[in-house]
Every structure is written in structure tokens, then in C-alpha cells.
Jmol script that loads the backbone (N, CA, C; Angstrom):
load data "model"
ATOM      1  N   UNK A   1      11.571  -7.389   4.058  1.00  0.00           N
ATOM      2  CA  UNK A   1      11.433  -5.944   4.134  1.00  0.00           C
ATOM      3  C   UNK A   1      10.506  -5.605   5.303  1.00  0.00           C
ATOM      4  N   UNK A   2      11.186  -4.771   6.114  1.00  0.00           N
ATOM      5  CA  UNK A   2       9.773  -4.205   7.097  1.00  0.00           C
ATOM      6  C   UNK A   2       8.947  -3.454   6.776  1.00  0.00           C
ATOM      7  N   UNK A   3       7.587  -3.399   7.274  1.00  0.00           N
ATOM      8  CA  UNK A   3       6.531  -3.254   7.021  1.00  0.00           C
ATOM      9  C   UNK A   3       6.478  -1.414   7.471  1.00  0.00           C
ATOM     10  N   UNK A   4       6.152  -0.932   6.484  1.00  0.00           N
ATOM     11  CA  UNK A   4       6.081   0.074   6.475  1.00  0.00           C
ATOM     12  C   UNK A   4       4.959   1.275   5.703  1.00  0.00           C
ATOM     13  N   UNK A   5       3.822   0.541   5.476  1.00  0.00           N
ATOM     14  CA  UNK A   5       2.254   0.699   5.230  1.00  0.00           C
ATOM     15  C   UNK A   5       1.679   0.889   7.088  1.00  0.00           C
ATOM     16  N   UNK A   6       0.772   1.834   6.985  1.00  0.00           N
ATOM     17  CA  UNK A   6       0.072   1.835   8.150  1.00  0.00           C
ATOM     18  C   UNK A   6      -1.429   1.227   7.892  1.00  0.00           C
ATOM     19  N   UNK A   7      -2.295   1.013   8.781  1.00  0.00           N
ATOM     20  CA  UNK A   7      -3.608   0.439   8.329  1.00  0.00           C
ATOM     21  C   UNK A   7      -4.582   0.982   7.648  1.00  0.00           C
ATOM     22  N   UNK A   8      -4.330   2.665   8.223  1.00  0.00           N
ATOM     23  CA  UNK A   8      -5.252   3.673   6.924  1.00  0.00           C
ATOM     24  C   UNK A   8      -4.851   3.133   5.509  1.00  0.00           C
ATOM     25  N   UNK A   9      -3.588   3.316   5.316  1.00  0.00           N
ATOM     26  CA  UNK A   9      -2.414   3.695   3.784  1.00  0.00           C
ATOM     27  C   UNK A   9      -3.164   2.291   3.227  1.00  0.00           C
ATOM     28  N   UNK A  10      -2.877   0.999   3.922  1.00  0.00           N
ATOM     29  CA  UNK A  10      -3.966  -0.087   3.231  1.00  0.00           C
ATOM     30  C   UNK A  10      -4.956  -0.539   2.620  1.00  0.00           C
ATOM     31  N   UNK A  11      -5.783   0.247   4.092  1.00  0.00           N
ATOM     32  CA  UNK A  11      -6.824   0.390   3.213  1.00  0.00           C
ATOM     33  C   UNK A  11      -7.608   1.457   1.982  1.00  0.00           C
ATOM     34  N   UNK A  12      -6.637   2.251   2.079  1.00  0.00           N
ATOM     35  CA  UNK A  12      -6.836   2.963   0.609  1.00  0.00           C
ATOM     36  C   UNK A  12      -6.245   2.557  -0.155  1.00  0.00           C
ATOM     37  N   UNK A  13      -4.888   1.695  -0.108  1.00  0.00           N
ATOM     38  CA  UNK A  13      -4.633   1.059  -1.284  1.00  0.00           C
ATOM     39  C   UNK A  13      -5.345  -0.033  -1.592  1.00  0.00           C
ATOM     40  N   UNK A  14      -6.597  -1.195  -0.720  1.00  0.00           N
ATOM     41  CA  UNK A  14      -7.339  -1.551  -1.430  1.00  0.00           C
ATOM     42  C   UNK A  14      -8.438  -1.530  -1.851  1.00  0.00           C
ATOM     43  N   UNK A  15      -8.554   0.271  -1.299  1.00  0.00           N
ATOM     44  CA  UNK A  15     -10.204   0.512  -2.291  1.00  0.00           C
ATOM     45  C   UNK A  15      -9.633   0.796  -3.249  1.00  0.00           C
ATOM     46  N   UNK A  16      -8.446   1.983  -3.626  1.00  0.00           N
ATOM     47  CA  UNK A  16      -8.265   2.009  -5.192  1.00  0.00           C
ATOM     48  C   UNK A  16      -7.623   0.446  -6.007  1.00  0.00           C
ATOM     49  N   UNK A  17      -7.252  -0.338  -5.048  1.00  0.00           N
ATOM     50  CA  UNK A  17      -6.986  -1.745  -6.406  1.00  0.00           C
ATOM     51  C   UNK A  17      -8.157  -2.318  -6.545  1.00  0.00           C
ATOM     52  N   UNK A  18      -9.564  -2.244  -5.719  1.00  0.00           N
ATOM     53  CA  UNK A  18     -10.833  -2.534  -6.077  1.00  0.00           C
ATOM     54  C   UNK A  18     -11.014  -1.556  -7.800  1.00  0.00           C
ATOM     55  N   UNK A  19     -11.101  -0.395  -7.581  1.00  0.00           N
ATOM     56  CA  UNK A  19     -11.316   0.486  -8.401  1.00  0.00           C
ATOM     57  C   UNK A  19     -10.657   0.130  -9.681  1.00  0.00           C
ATOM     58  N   UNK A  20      -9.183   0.205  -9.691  1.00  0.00           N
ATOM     59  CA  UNK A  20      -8.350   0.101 -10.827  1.00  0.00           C
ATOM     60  C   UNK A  20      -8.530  -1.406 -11.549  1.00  0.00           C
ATOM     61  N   UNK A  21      -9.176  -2.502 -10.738  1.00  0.00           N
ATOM     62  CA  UNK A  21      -9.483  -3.788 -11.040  1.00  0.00           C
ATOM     63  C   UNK A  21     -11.056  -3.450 -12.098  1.00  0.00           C
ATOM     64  N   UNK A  22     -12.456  -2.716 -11.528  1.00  0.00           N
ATOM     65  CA  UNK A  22     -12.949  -2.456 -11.937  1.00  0.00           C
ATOM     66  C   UNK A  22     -12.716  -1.715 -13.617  1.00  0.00           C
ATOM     67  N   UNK A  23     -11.743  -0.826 -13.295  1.00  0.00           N
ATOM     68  CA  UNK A  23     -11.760   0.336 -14.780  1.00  0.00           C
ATOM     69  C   UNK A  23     -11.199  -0.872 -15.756  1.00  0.00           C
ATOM     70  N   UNK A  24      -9.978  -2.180 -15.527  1.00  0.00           N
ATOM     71  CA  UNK A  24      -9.611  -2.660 -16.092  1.00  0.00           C
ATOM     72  C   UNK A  24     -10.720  -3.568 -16.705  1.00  0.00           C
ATOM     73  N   UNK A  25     -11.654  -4.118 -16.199  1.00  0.00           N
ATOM     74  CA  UNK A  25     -12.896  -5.034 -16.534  1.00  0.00           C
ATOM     75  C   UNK A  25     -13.713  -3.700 -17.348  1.00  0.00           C
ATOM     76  N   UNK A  26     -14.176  -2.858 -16.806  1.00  0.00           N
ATOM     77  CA  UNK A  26     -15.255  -2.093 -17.246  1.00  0.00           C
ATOM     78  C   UNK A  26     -14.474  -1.846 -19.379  1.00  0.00           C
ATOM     79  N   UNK A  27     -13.081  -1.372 -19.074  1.00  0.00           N
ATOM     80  CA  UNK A  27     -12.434  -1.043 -20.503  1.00  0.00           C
ATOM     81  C   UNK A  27     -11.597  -2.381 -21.110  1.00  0.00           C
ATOM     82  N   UNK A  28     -12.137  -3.041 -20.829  1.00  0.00           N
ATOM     83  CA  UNK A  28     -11.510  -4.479 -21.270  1.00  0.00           C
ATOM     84  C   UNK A  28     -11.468  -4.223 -22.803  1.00  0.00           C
ATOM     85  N   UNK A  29     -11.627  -3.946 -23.784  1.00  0.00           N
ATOM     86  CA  UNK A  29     -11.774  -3.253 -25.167  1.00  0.00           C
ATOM     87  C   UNK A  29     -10.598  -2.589 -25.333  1.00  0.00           C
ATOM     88  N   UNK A  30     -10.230  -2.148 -24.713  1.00  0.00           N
ATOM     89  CA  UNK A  30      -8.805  -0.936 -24.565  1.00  0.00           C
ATOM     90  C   UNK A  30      -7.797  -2.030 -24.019  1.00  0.00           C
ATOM     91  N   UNK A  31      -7.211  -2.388 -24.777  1.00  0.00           N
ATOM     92  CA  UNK A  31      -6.075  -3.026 -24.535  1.00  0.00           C
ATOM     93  C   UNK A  31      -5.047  -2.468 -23.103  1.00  0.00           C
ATOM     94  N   UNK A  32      -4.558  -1.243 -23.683  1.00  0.00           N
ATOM     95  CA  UNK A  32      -3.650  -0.203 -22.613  1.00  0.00           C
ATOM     96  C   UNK A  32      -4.123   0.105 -21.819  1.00  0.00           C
ATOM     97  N   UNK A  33      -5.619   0.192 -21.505  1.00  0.00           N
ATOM     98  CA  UNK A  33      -6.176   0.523 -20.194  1.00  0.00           C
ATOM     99  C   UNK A  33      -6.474  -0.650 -19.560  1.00  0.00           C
ATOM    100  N   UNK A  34      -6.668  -1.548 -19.591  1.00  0.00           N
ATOM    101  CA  UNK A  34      -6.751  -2.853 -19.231  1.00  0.00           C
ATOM    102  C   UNK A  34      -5.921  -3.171 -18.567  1.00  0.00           C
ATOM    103  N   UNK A  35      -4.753  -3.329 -19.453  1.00  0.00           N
ATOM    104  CA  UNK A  35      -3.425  -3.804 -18.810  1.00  0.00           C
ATOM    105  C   UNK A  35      -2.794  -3.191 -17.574  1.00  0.00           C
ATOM    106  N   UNK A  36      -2.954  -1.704 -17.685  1.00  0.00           N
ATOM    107  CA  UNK A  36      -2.485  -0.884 -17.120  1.00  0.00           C
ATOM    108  C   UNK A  36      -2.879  -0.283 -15.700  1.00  0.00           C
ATOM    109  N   UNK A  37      -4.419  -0.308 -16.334  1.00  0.00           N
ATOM    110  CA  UNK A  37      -5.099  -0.704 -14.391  1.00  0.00           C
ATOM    111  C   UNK A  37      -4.886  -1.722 -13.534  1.00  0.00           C
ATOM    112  N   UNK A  38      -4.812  -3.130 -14.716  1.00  0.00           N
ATOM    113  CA  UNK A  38      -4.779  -4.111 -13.867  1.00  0.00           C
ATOM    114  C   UNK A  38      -3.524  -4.441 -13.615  1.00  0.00           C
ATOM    115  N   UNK A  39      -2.351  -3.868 -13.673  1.00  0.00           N
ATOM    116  CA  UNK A  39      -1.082  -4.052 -13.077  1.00  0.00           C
ATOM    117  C   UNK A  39      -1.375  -2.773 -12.224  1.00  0.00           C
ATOM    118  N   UNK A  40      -1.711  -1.647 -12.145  1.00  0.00           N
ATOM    119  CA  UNK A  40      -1.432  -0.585 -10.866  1.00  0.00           C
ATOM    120  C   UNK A  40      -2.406  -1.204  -9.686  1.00  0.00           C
ATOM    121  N   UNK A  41      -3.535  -2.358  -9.950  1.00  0.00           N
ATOM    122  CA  UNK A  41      -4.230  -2.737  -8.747  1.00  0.00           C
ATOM    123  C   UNK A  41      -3.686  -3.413  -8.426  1.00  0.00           C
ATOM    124  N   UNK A  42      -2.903  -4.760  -9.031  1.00  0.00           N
ATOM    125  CA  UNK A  42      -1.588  -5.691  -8.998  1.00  0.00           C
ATOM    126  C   UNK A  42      -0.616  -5.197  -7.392  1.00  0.00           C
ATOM    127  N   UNK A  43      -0.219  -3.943  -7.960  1.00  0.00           N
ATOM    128  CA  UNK A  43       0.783  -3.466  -7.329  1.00  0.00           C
ATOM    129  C   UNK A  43       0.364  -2.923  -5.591  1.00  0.00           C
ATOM    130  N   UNK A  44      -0.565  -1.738  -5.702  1.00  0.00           N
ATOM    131  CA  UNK A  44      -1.659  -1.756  -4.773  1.00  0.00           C
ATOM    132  C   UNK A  44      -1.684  -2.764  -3.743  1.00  0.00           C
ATOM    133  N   UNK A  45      -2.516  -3.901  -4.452  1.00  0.00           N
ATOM    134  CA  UNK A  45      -3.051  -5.252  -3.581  1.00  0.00           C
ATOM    135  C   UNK A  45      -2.038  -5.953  -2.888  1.00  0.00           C
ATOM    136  N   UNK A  46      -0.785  -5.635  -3.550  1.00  0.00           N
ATOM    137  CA  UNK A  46       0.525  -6.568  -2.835  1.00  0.00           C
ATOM    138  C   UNK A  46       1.141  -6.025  -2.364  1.00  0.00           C
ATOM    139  N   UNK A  47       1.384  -4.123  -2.416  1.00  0.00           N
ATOM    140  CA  UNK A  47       1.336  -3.290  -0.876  1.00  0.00           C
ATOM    141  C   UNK A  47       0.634  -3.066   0.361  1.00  0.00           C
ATOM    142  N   UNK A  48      -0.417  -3.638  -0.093  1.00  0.00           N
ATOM    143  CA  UNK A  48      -1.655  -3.710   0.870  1.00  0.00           C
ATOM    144  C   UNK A  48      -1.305  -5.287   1.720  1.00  0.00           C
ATOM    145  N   UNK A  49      -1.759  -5.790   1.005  1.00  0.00           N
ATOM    146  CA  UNK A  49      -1.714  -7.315   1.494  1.00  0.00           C
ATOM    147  C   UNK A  49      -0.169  -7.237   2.688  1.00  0.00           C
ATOM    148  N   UNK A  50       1.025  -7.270   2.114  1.00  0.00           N
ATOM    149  CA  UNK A  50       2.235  -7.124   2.995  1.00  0.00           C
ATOM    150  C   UNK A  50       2.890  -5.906   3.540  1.00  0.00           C
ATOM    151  N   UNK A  51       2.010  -4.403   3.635  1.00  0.00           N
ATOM    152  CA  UNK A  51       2.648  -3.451   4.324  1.00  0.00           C
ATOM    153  C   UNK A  51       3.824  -3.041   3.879  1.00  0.00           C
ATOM    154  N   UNK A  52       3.921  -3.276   2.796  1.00  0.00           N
ATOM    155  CA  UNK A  52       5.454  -2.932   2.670  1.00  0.00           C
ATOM    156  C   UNK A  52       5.459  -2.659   1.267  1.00  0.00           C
ATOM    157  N   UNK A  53       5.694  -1.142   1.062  1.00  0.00           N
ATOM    158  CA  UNK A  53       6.005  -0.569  -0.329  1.00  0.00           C
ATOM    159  C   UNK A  53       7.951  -0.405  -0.545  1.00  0.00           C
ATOM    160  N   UNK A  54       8.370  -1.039  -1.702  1.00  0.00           N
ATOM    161  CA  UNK A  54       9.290  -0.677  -2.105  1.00  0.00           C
ATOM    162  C   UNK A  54       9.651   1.164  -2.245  1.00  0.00           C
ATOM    163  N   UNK A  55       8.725   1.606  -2.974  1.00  0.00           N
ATOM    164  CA  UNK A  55       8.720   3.241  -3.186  1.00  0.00           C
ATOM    165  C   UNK A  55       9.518   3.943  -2.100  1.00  0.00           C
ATOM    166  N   UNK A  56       8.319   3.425  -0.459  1.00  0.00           N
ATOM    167  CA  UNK A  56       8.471   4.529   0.343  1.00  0.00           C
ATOM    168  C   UNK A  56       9.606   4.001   1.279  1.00  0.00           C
ATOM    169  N   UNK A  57      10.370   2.644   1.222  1.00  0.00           N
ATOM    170  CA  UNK A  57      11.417   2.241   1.562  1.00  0.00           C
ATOM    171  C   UNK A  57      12.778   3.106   1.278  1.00  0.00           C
ATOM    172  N   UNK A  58      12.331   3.365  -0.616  1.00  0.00           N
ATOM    173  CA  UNK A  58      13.542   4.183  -1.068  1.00  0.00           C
ATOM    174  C   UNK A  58      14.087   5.756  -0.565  1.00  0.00           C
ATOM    175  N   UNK A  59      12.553   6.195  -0.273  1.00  0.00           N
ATOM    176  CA  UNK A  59      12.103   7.297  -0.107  1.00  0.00           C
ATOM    177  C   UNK A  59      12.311   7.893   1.784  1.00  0.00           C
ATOM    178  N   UNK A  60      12.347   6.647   2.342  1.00  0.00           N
ATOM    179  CA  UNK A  60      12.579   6.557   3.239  1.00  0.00           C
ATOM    180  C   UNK A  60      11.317   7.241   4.428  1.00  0.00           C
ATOM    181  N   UNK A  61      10.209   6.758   3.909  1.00  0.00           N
ATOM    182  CA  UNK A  61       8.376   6.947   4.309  1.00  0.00           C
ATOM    183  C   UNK A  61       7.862   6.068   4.847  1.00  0.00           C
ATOM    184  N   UNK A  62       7.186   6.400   5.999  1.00  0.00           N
ATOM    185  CA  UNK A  62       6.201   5.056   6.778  1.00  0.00           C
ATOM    186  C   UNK A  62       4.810   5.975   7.160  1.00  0.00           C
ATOM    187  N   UNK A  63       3.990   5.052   6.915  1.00  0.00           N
ATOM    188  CA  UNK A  63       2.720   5.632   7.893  1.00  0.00           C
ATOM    189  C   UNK A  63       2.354   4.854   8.938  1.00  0.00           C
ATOM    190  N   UNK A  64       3.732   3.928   9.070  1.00  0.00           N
ATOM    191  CA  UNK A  64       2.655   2.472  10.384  1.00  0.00           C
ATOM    192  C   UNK A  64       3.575   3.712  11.758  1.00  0.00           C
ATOM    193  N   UNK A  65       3.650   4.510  11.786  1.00  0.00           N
ATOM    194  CA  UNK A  65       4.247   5.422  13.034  1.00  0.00           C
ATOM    195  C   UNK A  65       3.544   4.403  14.035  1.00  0.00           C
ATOM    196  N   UNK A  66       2.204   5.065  14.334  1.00  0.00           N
ATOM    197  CA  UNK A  66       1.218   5.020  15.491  1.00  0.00           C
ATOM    198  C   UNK A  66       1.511   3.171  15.916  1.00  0.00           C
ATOM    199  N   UNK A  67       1.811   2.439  14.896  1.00  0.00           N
ATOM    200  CA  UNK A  67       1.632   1.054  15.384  1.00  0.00           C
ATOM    201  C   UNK A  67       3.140   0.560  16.076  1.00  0.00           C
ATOM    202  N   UNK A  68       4.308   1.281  16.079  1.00  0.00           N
ATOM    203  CA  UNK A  68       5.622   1.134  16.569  1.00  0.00           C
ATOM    204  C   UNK A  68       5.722   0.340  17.798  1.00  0.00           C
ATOM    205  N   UNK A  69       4.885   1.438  18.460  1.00  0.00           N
ATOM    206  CA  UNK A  69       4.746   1.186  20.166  1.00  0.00           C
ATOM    207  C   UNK A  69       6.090   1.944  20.325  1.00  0.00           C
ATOM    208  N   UNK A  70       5.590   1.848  21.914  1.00  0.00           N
ATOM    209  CA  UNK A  70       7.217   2.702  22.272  1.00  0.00           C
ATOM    210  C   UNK A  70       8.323   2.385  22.083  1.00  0.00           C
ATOM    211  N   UNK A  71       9.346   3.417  21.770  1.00  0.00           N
ATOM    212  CA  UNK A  71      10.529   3.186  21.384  1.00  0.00           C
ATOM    213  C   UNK A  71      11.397   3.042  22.582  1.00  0.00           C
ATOM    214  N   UNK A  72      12.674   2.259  22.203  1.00  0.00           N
ATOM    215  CA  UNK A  72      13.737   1.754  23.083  1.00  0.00           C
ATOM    216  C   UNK A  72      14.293   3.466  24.427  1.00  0.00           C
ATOM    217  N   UNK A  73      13.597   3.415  25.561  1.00  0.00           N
ATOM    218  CA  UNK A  73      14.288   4.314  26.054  1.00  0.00           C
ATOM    219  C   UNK A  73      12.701   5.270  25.814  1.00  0.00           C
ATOM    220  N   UNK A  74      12.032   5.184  25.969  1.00  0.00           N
ATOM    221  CA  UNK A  74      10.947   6.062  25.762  1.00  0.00           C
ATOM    222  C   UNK A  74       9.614   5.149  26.860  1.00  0.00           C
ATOM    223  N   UNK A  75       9.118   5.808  27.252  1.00  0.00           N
ATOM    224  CA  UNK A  75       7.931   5.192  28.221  1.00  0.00           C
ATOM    225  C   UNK A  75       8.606   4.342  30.051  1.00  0.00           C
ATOM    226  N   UNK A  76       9.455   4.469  30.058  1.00  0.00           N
ATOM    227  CA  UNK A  76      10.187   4.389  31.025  1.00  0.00           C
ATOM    228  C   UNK A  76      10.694   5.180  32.109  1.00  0.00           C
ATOM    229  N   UNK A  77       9.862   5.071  33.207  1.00  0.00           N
ATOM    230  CA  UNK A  77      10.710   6.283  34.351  1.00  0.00           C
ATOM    231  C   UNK A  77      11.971   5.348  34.791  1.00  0.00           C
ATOM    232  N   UNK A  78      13.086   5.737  35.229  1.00  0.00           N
ATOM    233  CA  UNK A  78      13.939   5.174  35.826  1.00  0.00           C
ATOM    234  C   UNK A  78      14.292   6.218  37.115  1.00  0.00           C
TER     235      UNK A  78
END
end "model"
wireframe off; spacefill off
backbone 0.3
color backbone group
């Protein structure tokens, strides 16, 4: 899949899987909250880690714009 996370979008997805890792430890008592943070940081961390969200694939969303570089036919005098 191409990568289609930009480096901001990353790194907010891994301060909140920091976070959602935290709420899951902090409510470890709560079964459903546990589980449930610690699969949405799960998810997070392995959009982060490889740039590449299924979601915004479907959705047809990127934020890596700025990292493209120029496109075919663009930046070229002829």
C-alpha cells in the first residue's frame, strides 16, 4: 500500500497511541477500557510506524502532499 500518512498526521498518531496506551494501563481494572484503548493505540502505532492508513486509502485522503515532490510534467521549463 502507498504511503499515505504525512509526518505531522504521524506524529499525532503517536502521541495519541502514547496516550491511549497510557488510559489502557492507567484503567487496567476496566476490562473494556483496557482492551479498547489498547487496540485504538495498536492501530495508531501501525499507521504511524508505516504511513499508510487503510481508512484514508478508502476514503481516498493523504496528508504526505508536501513530501510528493514534483509531479510528472510540473517543475520543468521546456
Amino acid at each position: 500500500m502507498r504511503n499515505n500518512v504525512g509526518r505531522l498526521d504521524a506524529a499525532i498518531r503517536w502521541t495519541l497511541a502514547a496516550v491511549f496506551f497510557a488510559v489502557a494501563i492507567m484503567f487496567r481494572d476496566v476490562t473494556v477500557v483496557t482492551f479498547g484503548s489498547a487496540l485504538v493505540a495498536l492501530v495508531l502505532a501501525g499507521t504511524a510506524a508505516t504511513r499508510s492508513c487503510p481508512l484514508y486509502a478508502v476514503l481516498g485522503l493523504r496528508t504526505d502532499h508536501a513530501e510528493d515532490g514534483p509531479q510528472k510534467g510540473e517543475g520543468h521549463a521546456h
